[in-house]
C-alpha positions as CSV (number, residue, x, y, z in Angstrom):
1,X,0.0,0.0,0.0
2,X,1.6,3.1,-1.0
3,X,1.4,6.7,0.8
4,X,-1.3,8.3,-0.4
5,X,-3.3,5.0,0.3
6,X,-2.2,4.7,3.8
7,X,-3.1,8.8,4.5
8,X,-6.5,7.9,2.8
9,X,-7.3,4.7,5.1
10,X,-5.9,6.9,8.3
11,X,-8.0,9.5,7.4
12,X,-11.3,6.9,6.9
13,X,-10.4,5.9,10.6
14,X,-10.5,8.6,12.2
15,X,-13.9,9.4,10.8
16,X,-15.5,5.9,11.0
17,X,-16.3,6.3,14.8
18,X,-19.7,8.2,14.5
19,X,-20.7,5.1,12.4
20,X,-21.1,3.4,15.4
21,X,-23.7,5.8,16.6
22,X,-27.2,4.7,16.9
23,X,-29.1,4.8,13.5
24,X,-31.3,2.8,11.4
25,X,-30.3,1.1,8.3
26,X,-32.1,1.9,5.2
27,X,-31.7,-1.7,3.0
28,X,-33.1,-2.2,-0.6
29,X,-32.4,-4.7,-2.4
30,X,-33.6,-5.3,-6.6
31,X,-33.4,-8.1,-9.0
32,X,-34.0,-7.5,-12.6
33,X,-34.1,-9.1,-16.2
34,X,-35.0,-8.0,-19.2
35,X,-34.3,-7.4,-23.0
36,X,-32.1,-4.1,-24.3
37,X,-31.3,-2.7,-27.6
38,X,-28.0,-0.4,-26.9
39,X,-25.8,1.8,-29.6
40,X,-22.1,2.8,-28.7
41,X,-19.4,5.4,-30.6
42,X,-16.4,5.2,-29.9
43,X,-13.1,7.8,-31.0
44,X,-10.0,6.5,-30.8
45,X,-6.6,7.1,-32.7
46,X,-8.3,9.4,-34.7
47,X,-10.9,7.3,-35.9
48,X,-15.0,6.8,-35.3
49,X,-16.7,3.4,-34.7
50,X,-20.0,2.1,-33.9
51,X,-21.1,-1.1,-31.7
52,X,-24.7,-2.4,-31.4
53,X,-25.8,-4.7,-29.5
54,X,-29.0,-6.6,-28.4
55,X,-28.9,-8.0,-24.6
56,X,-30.4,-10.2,-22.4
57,X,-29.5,-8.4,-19.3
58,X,-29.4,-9.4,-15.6
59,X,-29.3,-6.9,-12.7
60,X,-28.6,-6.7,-8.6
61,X,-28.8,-3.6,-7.3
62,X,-28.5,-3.2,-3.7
63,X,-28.3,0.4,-1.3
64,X,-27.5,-0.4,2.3
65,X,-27.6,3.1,3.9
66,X,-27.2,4.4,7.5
67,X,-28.5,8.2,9.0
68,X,-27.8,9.2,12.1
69,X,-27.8,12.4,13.7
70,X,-23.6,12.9,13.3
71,X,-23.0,10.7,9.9
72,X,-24.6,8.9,7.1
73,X,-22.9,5.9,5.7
74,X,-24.3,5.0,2.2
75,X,-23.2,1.7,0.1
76,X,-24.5,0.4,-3.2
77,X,-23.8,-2.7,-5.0
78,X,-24.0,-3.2,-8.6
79,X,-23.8,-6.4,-10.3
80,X,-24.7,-6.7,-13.8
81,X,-24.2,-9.3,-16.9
82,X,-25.4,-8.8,-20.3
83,X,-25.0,-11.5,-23.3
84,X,-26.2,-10.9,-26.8
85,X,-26.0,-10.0,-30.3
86,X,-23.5,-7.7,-31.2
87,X,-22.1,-6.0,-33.9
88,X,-18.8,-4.6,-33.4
89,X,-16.6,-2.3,-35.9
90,X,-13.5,-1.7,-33.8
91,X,-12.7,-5.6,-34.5
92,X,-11.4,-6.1,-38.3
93,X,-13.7,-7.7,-40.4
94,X,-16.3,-8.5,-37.6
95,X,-19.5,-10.4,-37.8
96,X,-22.6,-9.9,-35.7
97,X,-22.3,-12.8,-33.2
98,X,-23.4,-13.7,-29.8
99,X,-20.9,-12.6,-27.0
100,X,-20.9,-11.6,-23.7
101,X,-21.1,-8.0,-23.7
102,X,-21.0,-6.5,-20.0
103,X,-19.8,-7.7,-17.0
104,X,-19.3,-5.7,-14.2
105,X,-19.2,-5.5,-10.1
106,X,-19.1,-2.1,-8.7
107,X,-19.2,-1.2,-5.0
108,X,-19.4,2.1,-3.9
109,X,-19.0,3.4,-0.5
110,X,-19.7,7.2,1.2
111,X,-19.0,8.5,5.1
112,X,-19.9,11.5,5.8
113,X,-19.4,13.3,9.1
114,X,-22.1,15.5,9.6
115,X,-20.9,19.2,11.0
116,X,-23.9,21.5,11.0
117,X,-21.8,23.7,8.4
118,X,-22.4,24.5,4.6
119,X,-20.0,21.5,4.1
120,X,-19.1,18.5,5.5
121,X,-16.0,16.0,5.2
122,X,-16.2,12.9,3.7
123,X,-14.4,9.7,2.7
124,X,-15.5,6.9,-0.3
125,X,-13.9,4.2,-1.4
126,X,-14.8,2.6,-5.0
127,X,-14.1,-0.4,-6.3
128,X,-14.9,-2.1,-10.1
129,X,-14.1,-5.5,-11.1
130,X,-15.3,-8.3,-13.5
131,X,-16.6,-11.7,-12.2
132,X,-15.5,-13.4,-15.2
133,X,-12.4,-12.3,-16.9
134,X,-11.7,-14.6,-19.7
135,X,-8.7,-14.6,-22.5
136,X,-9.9,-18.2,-23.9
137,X,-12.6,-20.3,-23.5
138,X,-10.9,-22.8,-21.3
139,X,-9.7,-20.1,-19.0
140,X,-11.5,-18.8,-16.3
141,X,-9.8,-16.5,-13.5
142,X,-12.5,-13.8,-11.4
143,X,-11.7,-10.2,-10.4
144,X,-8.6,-9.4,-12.7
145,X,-8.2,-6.6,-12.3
146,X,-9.9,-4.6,-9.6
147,X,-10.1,-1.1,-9.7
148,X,-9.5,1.1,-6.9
149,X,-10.1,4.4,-5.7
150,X,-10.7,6.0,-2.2
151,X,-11.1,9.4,-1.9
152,X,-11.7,12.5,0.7
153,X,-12.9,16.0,1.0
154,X,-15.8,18.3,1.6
155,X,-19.4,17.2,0.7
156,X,-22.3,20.1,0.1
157,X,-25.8,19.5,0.1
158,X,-27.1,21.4,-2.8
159,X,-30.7,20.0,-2.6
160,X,-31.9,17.6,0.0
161,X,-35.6,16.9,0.9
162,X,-37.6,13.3,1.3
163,X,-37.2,11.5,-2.6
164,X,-35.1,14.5,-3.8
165,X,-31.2,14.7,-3.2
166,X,-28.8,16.2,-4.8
167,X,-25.1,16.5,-3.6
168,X,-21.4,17.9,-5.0
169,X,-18.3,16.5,-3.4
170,X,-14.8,17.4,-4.4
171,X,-11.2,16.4,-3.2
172,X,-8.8,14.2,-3.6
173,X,-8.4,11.1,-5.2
174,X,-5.9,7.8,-5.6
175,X,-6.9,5.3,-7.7
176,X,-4.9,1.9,-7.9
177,X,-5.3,-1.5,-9.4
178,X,-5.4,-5.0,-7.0
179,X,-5.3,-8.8,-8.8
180,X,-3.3,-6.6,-11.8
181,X,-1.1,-8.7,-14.2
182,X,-1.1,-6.7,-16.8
183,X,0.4,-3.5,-17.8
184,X,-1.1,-0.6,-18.8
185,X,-3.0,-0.4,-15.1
186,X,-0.6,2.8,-13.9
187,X,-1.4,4.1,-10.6
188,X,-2.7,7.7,-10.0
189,X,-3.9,10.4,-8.4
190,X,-5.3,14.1,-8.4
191,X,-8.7,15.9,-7.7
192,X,-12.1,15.0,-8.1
193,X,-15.6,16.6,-8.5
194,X,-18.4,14.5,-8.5
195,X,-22.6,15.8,-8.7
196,X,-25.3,13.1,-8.0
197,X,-29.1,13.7,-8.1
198,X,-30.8,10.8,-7.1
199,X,-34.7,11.6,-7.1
200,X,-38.7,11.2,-8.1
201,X,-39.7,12.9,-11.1
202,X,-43.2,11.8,-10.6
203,X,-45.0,8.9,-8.7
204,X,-44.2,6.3,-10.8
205,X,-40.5,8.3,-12.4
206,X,-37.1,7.8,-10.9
207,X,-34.2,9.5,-12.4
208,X,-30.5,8.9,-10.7
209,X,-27.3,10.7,-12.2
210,X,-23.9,10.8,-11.4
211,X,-21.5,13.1,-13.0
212,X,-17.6,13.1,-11.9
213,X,-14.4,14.9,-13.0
214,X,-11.3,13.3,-12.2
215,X,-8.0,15.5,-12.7
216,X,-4.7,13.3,-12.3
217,X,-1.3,14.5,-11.5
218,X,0.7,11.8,-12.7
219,X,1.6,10.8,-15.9
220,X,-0.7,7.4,-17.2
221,X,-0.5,5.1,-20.3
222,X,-2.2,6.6,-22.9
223,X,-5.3,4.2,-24.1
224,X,-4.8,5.8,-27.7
225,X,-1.1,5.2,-28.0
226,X,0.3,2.8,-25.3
227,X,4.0,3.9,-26.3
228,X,3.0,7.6,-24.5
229,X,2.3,8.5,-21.2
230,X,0.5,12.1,-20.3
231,X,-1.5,13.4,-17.5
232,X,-5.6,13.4,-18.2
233,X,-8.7,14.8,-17.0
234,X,-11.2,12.1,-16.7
235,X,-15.0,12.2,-17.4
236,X,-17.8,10.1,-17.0
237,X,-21.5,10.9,-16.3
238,X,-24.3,8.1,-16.4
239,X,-28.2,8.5,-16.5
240,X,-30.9,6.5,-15.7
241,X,-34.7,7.2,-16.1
242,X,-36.9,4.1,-14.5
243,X,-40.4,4.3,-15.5
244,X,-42.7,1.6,-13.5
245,X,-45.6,0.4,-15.8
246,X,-46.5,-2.1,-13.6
247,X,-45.9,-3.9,-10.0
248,X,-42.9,-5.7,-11.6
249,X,-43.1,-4.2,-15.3
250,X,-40.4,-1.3,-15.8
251,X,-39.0,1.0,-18.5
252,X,-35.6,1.8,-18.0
253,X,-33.8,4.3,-20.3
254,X,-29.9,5.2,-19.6
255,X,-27.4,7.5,-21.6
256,X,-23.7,7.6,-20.4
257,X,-19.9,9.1,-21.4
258,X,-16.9,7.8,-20.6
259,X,-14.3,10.4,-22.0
260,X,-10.4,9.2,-21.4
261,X,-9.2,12.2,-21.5
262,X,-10.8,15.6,-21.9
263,X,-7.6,17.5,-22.6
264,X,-5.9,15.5,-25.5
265,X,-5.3,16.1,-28.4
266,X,-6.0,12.6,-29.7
267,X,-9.9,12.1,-27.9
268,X,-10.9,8.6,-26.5
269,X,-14.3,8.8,-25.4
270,X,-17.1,6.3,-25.5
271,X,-21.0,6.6,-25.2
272,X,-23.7,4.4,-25.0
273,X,-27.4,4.6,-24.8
274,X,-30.0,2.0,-24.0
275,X,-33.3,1.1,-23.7
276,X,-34.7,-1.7,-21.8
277,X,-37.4,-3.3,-20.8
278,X,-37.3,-5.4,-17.9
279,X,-39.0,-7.2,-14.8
280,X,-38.2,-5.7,-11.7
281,X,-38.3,-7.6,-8.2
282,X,-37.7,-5.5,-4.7
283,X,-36.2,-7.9,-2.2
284,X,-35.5,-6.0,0.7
């Protein structure tokens, strides 16, 4: 574990005792399945390509959260595989075929010390992983690599009422990479600034966003020329509109970016929109 790890995880525990404070948990806990149609474009080394794929698409979502009258500590757990028909131009002379198209476990984690101020402190910690990370079909070896990133600053509440909340955080970050054997998975570090909304449109709407900035101060592999390294500004920002047509019966419509790099010269960015319609169960 490197410095800027260990002043991270030292700063985490020294916040982490107002957890303990009496307050009840807030668990919910969603299953899903269902069909999506999904476009992608993709700029790299100059050039544009497209991917499309059909899914069948399988979904946990969990939020495990915990208010008390010092902190709130707020997890969420995403799991989520996809297989289907795809069409991919970024692979030479490619064929629409079934694959496996996402795979992804993301846990994200948020204390915050309440202070009775405009702003309060704050501490997360973010991981990303696959379950199944394949190079062959005989092969099978789970959560290569893990990404992670922990992170602390100053939290403000820009809008927070019941179903309506809306927050910016900024600080600093360090990201790292666990159960690595590759290259290419450079460590870094810098500032962040991140705005969620997470709120009820109307009885039966639910919109959640999350929009972060991530500004490194190390030099990193660049994903557009792996013989370069450069510092980059990182951007991602994810949508989702749930509509419930029924008890089980949902809509769910979600745009996202993922931009590399917003101050190269040579953009690598990808978005994605989807559409899907799937059956929704609440467990907790």
């Amino acid at each position: 574990m490197g410095a800027n790890s260990r002043a991270a995880l030292a700063a985490a525990l020294a916040l982490l005792p107002a957890a303990a404070a009496a307050g009840n948990w807030s668990n919910e806990l969603k299953l899903s399945a269902g069909f999506s149609h999904s476009t992608n474009r993709i700029h790299v080394e100059g050039y544009t390509y497209d991917r499309a794929k059909t899914d069948i698409k399988l979904k946990v979502r969990g939020e495990f959260d915990r208010d008390t009258s010092v902190s709130r500590l707020a997890n969420t757990l995403t799991l989520e595989y996809a297989s289907g028909w795809a069409k991919d131009e970024t692979v030479d002379g490619d064929q629409p075929r079934w694959v496996e198209s996402r795979d992804q476990l993301i846990t994200d984690t948020v204390y915050r010390r309440k202070t009775g101020f405009i702003a309060d402190p704050y501490v997360s910690g973010n991981f990303q992983t696959s379950v199944h990370d394949a190079r062959h079909e005989t092969e099978f070896r789970a959560f290569r690599p893990v990404q992670a990133r922990e992170s602390l600053g100053l939290i403000f509440t820009l809008l927070g009422r019941p179903g309506q909340d809306l927050t910016l955080r900024g600080g600093w970050y360090n990201q790292h990479y666990l159960n690595s054997r590759e290259r290419h998975h450079d460590p870094s570090n810098g500032l962040e600034a991140v705005l969620e909304y997470d709120g009820l449109l109307g009885p039966s709407v639910e919109y959640e966003m999350k929009a972060g900035a991530y500004s490194g101060f190390v030099d990193t592999d660049d994903s557009w020329n792996r013989l370069t390294e450069s510092r980059k500004c990182a951007l991602e920002w994810d949508n989702t509109l749930t509509v419930s047509l029924a008890k089980y019966l949902k809509l769910i419509v979600s745009f996202s970016v993922d931009n590399k790099d917003v101050s190269a010269t040579e953009i690598d960015y990808e978005w994605e929109q989807s559409t899907s319609i799937a059956l929704s169960w609440k467990v907790l």
